[in-house]
mmCIF file of the C-alpha atoms, coordinates in Angstrom:
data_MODEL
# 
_entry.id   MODEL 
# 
loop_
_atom_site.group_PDB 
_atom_site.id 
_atom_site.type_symbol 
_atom_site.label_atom_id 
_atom_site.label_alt_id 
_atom_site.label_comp_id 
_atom_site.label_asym_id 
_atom_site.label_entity_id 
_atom_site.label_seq_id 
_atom_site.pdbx_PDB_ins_code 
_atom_site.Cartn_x 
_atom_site.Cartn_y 
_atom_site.Cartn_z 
_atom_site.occupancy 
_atom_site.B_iso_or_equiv 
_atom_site.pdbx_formal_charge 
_atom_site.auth_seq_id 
_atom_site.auth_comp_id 
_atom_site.auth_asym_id 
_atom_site.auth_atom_id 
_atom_site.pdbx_PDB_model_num 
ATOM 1   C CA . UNK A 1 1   ? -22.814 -7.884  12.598  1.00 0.00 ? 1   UNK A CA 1 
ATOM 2   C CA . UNK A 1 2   ? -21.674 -4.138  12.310  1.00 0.00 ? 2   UNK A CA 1 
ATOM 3   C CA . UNK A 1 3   ? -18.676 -5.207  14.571  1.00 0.00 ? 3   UNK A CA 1 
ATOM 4   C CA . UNK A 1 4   ? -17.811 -8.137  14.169  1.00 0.00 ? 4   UNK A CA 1 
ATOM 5   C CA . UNK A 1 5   ? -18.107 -8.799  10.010  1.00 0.00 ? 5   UNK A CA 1 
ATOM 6   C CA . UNK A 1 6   ? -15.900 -6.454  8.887   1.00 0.00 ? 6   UNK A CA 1 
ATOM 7   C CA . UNK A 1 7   ? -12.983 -7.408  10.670  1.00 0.00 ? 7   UNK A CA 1 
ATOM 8   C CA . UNK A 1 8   ? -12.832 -10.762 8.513   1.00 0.00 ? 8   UNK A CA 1 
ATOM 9   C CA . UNK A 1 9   ? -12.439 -8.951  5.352   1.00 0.00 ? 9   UNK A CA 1 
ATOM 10  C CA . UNK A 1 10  ? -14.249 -9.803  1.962   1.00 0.00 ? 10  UNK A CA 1 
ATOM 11  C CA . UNK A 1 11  ? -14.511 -13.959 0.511   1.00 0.00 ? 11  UNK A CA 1 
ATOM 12  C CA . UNK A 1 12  ? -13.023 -14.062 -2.207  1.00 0.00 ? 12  UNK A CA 1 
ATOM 13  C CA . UNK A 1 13  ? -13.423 -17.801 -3.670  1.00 0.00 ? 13  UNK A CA 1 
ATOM 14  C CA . UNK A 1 14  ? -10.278 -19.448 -5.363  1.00 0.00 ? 14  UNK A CA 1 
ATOM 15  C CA . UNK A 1 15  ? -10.595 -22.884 -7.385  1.00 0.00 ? 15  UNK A CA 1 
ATOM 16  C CA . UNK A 1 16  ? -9.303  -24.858 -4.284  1.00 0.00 ? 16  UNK A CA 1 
ATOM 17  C CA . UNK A 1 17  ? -13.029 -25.038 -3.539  1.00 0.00 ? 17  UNK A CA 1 
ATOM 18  C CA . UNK A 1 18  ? -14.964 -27.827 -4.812  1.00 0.00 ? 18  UNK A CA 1 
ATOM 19  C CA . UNK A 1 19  ? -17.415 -27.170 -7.512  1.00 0.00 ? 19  UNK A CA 1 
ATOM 20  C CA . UNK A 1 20  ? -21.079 -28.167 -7.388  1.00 0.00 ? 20  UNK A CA 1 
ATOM 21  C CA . UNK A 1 21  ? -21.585 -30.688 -10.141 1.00 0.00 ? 21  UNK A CA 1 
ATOM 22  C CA . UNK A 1 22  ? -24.898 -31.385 -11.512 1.00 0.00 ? 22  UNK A CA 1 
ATOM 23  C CA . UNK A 1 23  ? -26.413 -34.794 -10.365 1.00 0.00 ? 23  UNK A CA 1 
ATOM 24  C CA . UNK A 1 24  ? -26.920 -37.583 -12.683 1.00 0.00 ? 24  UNK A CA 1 
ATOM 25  C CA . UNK A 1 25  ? -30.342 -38.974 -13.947 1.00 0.00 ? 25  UNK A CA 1 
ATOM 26  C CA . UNK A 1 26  ? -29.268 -42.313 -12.118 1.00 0.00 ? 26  UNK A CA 1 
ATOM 27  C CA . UNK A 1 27  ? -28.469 -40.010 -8.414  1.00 0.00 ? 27  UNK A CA 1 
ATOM 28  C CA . UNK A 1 28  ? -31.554 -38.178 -9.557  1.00 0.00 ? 28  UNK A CA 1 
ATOM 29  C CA . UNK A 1 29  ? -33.249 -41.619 -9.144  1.00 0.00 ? 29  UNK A CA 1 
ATOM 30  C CA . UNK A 1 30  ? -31.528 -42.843 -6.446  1.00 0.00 ? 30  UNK A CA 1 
ATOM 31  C CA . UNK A 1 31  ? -32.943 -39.444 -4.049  1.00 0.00 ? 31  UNK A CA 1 
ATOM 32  C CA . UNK A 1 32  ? -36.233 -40.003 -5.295  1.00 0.00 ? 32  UNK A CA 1 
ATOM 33  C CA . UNK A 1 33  ? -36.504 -43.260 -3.961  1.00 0.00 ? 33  UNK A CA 1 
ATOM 34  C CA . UNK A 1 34  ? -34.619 -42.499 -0.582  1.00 0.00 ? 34  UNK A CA 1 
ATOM 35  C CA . UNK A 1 35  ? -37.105 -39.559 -0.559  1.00 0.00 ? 35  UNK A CA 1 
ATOM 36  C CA . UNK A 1 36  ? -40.143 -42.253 -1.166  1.00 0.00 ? 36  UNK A CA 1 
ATOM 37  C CA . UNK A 1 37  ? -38.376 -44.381 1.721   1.00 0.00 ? 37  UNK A CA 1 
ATOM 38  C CA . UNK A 1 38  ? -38.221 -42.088 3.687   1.00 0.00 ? 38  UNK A CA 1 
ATOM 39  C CA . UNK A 1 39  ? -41.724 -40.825 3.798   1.00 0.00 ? 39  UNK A CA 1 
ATOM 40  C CA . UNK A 1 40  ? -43.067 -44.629 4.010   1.00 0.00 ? 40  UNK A CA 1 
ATOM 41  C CA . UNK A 1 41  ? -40.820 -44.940 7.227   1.00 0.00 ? 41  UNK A CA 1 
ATOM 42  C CA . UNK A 1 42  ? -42.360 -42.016 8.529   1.00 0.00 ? 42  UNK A CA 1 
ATOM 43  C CA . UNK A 1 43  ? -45.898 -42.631 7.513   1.00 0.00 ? 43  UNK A CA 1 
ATOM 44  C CA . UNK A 1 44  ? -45.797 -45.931 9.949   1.00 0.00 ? 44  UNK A CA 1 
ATOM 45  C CA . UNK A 1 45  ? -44.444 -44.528 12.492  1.00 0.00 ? 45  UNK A CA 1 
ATOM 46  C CA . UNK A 1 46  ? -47.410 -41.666 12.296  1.00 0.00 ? 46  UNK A CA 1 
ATOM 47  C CA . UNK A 1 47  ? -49.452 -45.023 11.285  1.00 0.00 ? 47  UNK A CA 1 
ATOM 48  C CA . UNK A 1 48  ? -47.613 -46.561 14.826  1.00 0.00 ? 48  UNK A CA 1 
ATOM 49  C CA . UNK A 1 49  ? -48.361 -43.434 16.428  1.00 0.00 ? 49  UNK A CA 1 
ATOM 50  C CA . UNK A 1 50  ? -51.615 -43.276 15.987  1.00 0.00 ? 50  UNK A CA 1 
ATOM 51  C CA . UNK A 1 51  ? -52.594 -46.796 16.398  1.00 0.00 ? 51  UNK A CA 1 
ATOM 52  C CA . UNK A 1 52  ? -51.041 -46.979 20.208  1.00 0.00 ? 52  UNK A CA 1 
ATOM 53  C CA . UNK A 1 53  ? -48.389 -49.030 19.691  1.00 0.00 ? 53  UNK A CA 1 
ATOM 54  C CA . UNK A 1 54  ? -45.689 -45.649 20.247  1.00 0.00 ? 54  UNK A CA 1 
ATOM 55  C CA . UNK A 1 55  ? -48.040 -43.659 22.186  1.00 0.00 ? 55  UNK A CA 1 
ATOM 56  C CA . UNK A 1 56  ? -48.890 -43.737 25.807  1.00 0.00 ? 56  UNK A CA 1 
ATOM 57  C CA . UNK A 1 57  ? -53.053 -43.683 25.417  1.00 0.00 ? 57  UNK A CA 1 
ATOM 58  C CA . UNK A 1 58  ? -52.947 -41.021 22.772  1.00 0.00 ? 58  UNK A CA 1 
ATOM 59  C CA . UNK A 1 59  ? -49.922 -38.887 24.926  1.00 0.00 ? 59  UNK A CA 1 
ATOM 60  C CA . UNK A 1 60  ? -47.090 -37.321 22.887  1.00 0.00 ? 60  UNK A CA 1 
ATOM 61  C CA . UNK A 1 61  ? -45.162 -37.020 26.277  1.00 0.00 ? 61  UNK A CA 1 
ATOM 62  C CA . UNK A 1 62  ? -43.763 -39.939 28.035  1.00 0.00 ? 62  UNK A CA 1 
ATOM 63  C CA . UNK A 1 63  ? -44.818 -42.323 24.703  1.00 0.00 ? 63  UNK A CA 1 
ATOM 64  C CA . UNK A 1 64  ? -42.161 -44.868 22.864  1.00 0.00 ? 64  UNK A CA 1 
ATOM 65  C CA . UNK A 1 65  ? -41.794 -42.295 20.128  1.00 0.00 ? 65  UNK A CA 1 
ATOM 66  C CA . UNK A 1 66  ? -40.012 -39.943 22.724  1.00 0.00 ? 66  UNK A CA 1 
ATOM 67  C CA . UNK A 1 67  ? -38.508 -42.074 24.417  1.00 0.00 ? 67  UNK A CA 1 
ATOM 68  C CA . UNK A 1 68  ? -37.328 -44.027 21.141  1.00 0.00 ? 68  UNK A CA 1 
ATOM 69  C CA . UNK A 1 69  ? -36.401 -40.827 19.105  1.00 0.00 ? 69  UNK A CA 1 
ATOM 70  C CA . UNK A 1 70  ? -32.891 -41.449 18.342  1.00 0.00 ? 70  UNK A CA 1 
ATOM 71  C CA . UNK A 1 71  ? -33.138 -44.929 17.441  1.00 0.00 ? 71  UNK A CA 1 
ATOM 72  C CA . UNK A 1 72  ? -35.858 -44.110 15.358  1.00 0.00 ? 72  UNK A CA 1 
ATOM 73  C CA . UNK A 1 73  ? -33.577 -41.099 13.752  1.00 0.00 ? 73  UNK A CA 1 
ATOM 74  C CA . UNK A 1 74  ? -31.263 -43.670 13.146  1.00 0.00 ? 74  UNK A CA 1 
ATOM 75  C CA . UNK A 1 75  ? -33.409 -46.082 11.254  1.00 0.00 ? 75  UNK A CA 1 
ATOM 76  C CA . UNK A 1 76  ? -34.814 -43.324 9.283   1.00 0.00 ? 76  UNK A CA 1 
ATOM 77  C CA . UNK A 1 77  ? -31.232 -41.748 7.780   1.00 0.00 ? 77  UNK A CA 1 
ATOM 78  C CA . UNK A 1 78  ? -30.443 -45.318 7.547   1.00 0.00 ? 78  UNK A CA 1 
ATOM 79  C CA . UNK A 1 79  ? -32.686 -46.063 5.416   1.00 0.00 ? 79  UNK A CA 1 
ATOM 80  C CA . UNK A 1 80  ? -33.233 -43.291 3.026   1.00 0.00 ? 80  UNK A CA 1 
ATOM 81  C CA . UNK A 1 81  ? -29.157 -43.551 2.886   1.00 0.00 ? 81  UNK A CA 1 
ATOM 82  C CA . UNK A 1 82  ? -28.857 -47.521 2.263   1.00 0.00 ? 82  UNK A CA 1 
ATOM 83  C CA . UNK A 1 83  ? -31.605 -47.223 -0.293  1.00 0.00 ? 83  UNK A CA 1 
ATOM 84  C CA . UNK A 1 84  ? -29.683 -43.716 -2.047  1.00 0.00 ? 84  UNK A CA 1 
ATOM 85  C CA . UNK A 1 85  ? -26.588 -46.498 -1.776  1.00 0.00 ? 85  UNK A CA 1 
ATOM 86  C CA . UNK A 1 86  ? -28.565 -49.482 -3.254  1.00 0.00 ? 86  UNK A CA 1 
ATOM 87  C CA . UNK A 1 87  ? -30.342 -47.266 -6.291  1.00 0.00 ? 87  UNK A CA 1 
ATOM 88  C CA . UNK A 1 88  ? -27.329 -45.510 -6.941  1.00 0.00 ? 88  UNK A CA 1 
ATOM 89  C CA . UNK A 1 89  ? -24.900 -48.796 -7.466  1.00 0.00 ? 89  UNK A CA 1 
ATOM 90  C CA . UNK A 1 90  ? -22.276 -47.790 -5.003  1.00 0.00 ? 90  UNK A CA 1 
ATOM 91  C CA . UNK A 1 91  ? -23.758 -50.670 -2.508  1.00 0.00 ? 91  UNK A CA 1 
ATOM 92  C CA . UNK A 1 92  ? -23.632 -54.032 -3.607  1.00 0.00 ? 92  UNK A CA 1 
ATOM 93  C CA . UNK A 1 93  ? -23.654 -55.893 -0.670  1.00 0.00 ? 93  UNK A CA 1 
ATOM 94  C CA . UNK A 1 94  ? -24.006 -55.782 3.682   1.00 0.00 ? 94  UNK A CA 1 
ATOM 95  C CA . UNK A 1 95  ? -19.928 -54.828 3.550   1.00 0.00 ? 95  UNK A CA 1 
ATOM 96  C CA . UNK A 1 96  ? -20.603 -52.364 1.053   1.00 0.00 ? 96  UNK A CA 1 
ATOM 97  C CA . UNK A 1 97  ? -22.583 -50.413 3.561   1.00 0.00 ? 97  UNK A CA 1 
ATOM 98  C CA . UNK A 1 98  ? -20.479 -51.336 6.797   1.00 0.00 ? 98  UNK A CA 1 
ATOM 99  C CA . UNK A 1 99  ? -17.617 -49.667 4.950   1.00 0.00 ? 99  UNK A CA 1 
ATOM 100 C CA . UNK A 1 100 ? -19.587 -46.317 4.206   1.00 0.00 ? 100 UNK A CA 1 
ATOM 101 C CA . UNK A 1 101 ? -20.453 -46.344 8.001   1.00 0.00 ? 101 UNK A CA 1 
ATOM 102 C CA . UNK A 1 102 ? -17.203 -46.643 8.770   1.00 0.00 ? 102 UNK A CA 1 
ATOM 103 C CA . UNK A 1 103 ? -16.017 -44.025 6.804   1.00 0.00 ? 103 UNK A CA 1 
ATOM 104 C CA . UNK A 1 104 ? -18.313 -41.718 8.085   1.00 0.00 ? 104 UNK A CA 1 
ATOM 105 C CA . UNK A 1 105 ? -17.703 -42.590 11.845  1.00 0.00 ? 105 UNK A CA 1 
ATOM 106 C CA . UNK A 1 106 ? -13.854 -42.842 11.555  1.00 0.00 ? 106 UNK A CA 1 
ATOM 107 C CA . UNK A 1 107 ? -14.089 -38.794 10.926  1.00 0.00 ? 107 UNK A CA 1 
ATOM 108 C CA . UNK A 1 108 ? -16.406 -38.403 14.467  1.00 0.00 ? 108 UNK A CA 1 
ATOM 109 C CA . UNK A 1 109 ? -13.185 -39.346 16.615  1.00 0.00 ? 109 UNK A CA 1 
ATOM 110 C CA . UNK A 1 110 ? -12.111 -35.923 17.774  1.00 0.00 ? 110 UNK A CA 1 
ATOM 111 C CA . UNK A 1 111 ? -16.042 -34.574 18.408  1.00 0.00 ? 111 UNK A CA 1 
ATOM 112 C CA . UNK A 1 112 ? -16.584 -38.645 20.745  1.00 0.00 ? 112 UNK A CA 1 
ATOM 113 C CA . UNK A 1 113 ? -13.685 -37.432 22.825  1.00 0.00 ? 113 UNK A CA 1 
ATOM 114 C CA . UNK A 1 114 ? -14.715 -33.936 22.990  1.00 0.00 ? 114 UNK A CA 1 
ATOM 115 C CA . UNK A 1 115 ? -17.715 -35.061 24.343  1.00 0.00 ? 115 UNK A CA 1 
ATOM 116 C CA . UNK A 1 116 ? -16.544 -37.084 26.473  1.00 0.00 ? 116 UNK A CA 1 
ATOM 117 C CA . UNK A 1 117 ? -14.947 -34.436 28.402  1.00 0.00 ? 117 UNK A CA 1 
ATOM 118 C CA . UNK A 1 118 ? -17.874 -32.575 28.468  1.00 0.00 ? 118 UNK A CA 1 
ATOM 119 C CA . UNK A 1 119 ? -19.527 -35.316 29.715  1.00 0.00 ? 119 UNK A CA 1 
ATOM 120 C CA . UNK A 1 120 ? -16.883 -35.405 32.926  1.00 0.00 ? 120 UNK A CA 1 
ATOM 121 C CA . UNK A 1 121 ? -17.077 -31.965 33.329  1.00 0.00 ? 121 UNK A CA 1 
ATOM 122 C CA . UNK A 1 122 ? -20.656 -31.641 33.677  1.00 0.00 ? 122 UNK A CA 1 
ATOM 123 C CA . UNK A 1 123 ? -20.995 -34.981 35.885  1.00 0.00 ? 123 UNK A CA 1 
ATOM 124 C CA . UNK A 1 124 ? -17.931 -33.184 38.421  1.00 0.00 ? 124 UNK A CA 1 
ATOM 125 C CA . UNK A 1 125 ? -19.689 -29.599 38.384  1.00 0.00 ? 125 UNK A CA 1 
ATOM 126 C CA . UNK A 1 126 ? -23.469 -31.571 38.980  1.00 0.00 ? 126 UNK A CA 1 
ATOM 127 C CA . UNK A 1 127 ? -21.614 -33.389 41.807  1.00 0.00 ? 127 UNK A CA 1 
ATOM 128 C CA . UNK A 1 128 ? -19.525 -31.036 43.558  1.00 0.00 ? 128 UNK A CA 1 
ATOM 129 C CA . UNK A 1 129 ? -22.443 -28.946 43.449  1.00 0.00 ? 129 UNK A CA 1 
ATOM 130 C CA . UNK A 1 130 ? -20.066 -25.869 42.297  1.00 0.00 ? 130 UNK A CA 1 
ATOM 131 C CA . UNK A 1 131 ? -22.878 -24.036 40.097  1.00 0.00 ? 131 UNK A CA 1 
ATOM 132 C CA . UNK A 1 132 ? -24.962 -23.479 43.209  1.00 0.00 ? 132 UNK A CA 1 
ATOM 133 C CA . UNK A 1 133 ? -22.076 -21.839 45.781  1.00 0.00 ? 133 UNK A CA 1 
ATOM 134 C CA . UNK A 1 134 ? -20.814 -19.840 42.823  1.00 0.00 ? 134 UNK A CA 1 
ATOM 135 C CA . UNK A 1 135 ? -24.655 -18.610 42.129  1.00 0.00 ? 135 UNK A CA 1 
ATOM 136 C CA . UNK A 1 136 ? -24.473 -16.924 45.506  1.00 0.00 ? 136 UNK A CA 1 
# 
């Protein structure tokens, strides 16, 4: 911190940055019920959890909730977001919601192909079994 922060100099903010509006009574709404969603969608998968049914006899490790952690992620964002979208009035139908997701995903583009290099490069250096001879 001692080195490095000073070298960038002091922020000073200009109005080009976006300023923080107060939310709505109807947004206000619309995150409490994505909040209340939300916490339903967890409490049966605690409820799943518990029963068996994503556990592997009682076993956090090796259990459908690992294992099934992203899709379950996914369903849970989902959710809380299509029911923010619903409440609020910006979704009014399925395309509604296709076109937010869109949106979103058209602005991942440059971090899918970054990764996918990464990807390659890992799977080369794993196979040519370079990180071993250059650990000697």
């Amino acid at each position: 911190m001692k080195v490095v922060e000073p070298r960038f100099g002091k922020f000073v903010p200009t109005d080009e940055h976006e300023k923080m509006e107060e939310a709505t009574p109807q947004e206000v709404k619309a995150l409490h019920w994505a909040a209340f969603s939300a916490i339903v969608f967890i409490a049966i998968v605690v409820v799943g959890f518990q029963t068996g049914i994503l556990s592997k006899g009682g076993q956090l490790v090796g259990s459908l909730l690992l294992n099934g952690l992203i899709p379950l992620l996914f369903l849970l964002f989902s959710i809380a977001g299509i029911t923010f979208g619903i409440v609020n009035k910006k979704f009014n139908n399925l395309k509604d919601v296709n076109g937010a997701m869109v949106r979103q995903m058209s602005a991942m583009g440059a971090y899918v192909v970054f990764c996918f290099f990464c990807g390659q490069f890992q799977g080369l250096f794993s196979w040519t079994n370079l990180g071993y001879y250059v650990s000697y």
